[in-house]
N, C-alpha and C positions, 0 to 999 in steps of 0.2 A: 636536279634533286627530285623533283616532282615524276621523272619516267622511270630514273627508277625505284620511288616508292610505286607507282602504278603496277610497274612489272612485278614488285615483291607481293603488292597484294592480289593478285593475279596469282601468284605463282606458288603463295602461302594459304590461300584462302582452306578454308575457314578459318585460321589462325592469323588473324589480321591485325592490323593496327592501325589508330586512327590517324588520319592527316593531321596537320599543326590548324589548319582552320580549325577542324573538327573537334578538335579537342579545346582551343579556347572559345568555341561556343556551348561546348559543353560546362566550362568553366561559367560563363554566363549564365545558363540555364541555371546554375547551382546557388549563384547572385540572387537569383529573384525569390529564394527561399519559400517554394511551394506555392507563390501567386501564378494565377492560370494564365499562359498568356494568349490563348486565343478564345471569346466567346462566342458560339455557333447562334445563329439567330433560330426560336421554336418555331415550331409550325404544326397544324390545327391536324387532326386525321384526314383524309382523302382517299381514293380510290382513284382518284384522277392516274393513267397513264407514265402521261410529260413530266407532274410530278416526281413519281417516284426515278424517273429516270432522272432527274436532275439532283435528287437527293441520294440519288446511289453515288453520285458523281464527287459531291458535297463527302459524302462519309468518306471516299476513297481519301480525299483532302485533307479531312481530319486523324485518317490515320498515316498520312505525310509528317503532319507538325509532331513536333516541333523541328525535329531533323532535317528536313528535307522541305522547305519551304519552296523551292521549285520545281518537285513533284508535286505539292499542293496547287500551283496553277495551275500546273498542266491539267489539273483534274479542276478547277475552277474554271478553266478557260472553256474544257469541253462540256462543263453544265453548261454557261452560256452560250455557248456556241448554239448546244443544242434545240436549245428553249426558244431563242431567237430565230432561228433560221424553221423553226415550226413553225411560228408564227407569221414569215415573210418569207416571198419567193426572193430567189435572187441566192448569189456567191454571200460569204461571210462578208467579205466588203463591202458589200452592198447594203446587208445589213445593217451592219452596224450605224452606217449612213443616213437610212431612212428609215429602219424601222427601232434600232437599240437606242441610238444616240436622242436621237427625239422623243418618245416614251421616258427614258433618263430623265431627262431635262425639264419633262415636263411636270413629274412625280416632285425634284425639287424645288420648282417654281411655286407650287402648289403647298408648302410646309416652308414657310422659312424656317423652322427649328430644323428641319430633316439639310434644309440646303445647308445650314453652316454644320452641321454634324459629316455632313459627307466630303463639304471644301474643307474640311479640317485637317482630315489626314492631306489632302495635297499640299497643306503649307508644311506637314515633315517628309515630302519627297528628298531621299537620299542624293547628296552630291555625286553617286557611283550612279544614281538611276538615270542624274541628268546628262552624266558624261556618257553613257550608254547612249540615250538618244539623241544626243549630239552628234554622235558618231553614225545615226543612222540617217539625219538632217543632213551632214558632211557630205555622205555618200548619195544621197537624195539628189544634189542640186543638180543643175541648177532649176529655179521654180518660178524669174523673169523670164517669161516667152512670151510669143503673140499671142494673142488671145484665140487667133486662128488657128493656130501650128503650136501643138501641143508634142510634134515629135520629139522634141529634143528634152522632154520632160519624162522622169524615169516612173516605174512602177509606183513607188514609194509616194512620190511629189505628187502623182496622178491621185493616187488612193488620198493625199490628204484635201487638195486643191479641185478637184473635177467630181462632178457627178457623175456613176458608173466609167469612170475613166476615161470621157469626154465631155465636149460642152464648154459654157464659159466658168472663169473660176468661180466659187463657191463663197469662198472668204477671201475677201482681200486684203483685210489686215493679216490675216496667217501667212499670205502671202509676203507679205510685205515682211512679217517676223523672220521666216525663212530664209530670207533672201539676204535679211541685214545678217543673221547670224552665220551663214558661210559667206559673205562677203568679210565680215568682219572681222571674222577669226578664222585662224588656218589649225583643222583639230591636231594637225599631225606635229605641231610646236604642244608640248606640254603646257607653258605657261597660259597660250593663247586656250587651248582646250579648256582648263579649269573658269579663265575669266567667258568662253562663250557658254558651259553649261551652265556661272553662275549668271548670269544675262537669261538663259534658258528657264533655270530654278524658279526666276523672278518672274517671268513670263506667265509660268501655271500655278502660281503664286496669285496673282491677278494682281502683281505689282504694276505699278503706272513705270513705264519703259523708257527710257529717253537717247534716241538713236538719233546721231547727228543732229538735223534740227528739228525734228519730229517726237514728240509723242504718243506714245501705243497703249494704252492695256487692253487685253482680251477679256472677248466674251465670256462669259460661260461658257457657251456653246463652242465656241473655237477649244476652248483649253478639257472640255470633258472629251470633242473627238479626236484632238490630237492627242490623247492620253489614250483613249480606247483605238482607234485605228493606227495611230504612230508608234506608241509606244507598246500598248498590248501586244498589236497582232505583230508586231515585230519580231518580239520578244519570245513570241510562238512560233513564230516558223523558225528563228533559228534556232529555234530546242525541234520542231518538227521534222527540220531538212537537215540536224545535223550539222549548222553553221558556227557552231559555239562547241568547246571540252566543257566535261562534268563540270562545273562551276565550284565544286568543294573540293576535288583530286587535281588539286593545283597550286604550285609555288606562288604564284600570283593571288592566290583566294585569301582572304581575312574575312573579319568577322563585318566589314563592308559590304560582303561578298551575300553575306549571309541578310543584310539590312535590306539590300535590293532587292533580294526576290522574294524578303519578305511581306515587302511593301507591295509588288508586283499582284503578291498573289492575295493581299487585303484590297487592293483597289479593285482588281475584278469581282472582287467576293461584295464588295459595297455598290458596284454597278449594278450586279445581279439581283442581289436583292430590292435595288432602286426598281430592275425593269420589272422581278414580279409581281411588287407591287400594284403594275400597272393592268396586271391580266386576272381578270378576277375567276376564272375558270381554268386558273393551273396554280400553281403552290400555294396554298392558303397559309400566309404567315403568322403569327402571335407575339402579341406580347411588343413591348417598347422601341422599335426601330433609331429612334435619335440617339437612344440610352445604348444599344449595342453598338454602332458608331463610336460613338466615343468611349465606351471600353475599351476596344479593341484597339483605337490608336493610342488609348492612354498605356496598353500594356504594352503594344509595338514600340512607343517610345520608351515605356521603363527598360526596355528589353537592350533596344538598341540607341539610346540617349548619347553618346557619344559617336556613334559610326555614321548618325543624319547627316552630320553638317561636316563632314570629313570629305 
């Protein structure tokens, strides 16, 4: 059904017609009866540069939503991209590792009102976001090697497990997470998938874990960089490289479809504004940081309150 609606609107355009996703999120949007659902965080005048290149980036985002919530990463990802890798040499990967993830981390450590406004929205990560990076965990493994011999450990595993993609591991509980969740479950069974993302969910939940005879929860620091290196930069290259179809021009797409990348693109937009927080000489922020956090998931949930836990 889906190729040949593609081909009709391909082949009708400008006389289109919306997809069955498109239109009952449209239907939602109609639900929330004029409530805004994204708040943009303010920010002071500047002349700074970096700034405005990051807030061009930002606006581009803004005029994504509400439609196109995966066009707004795209244009989220690359304000931080760009902010960050200004600030530090090194690949994005590397980044993220040593100079976003930590700066992150430290801004929240630093406010506990800021820390549970930003682990907030991670307790409504979408069951589609978790079955996503379960699927990229799946295809990751395996992440038990020697500590010497790191070959048989793929890009994926390296980037979450290795500094600059060698060395000895990093986290060994992540490790250890990893390894129990594709040992445990096989993603390519249905059933086993939903119970390994819901094990997953709980994970960056900073639920307490209970794997065979062991006990886990994660750090912070474990679950903010497997969320920005695992799950973000994933989720960008296969929108970069082309590894994924339009996510809305699809029999497969609901309005699930649409929770995920909305979430996507609110978790990098709350990272961002965690890291610039931390540079006092590029985007000069204003105004209540906790308070726009929680807006924003409060609206993401009114939005999407039933498609979270699906």
């Amino acid at each position: 059904m889906s190729n040949d609606k593609r081909l009709d609107f391909v082949n009708s355009w400008p006389n289109t017609a919306l997809f069955p996703a498109e239109q009952a999120f449209d239907e939602l949007l109609r639900n929330l009866n004029g409530r805004q659902c994204f708040h943009p965080h303010r920010f002071l005048p500047t002349s700074d540069r970096e700034a405005h290149i990051t807030i061009s980036y930002l606006i581009d985002a803004l005029g994504s939503l509400p439609k196109r919530p995966d066009h707004a990463f795209d244009w989220i990802w690359r304000a931080m991209e760009n902010i960050v890798t200004s600030y530090a040499s090194g690949n994005i990967t590397d980044c993220l590792r040593v100079e976003a993830a930590p700066k992150i981390l430290g801004c929240l450590r630093s406010d506990a009102r800021l820390h549970r406004a930003f682990f907030n929205l991670l307790d409504k990560i979408p069951y589609q976001t978790c079955e996503y990076l379960f699927k990229q965990v799946a295809a990751g493994k395996p992440y038990s090697v020697s500590s010497k011999n790191h070959a048989a450990m793929s890009k994926f595993g390296k980037r979450l497990l290795l500094r600059s993609g060698s060395g000895e591991i990093t986290s060994y509980p992540l490790q250890f997470f990893l390894t129990a969740l594709t040992t445990k479950y096989d993603y390519s069974n249905h059933s086993q998938r939903r119970n390994g993302a819901a094990l997953l969910r709980l994970g960056i939940q900073g639920g307490l874990l209970r794997i065979g005879n062991a006990e886990l929860q994660l750090a912070d620091s474990d679950r903010l960089f497997f969320l920005l290196s695992g799950l973000g930069y994933s989720f960008r290259n296969d929108r970069a490289h082309a590894n994924s179809i339009a996510p809305f021009q699809s029999s497969y797409a609901s309005l699930k479809t649409y929770a995920h990348c909305w979430f996507m693109f609110l978790f990098v937009y709350q990272s961002l504004i965690c890291y610039l927080k931390t540079i006092s000489s590029a985007v000069p922020l204003d105004g209540d940081t906790v308070q726009n956090f929680y807006e924003n998931t409060d609206s993401y949930v009114a939005l999407f309150k039933r498609e979270i836990a699906q």
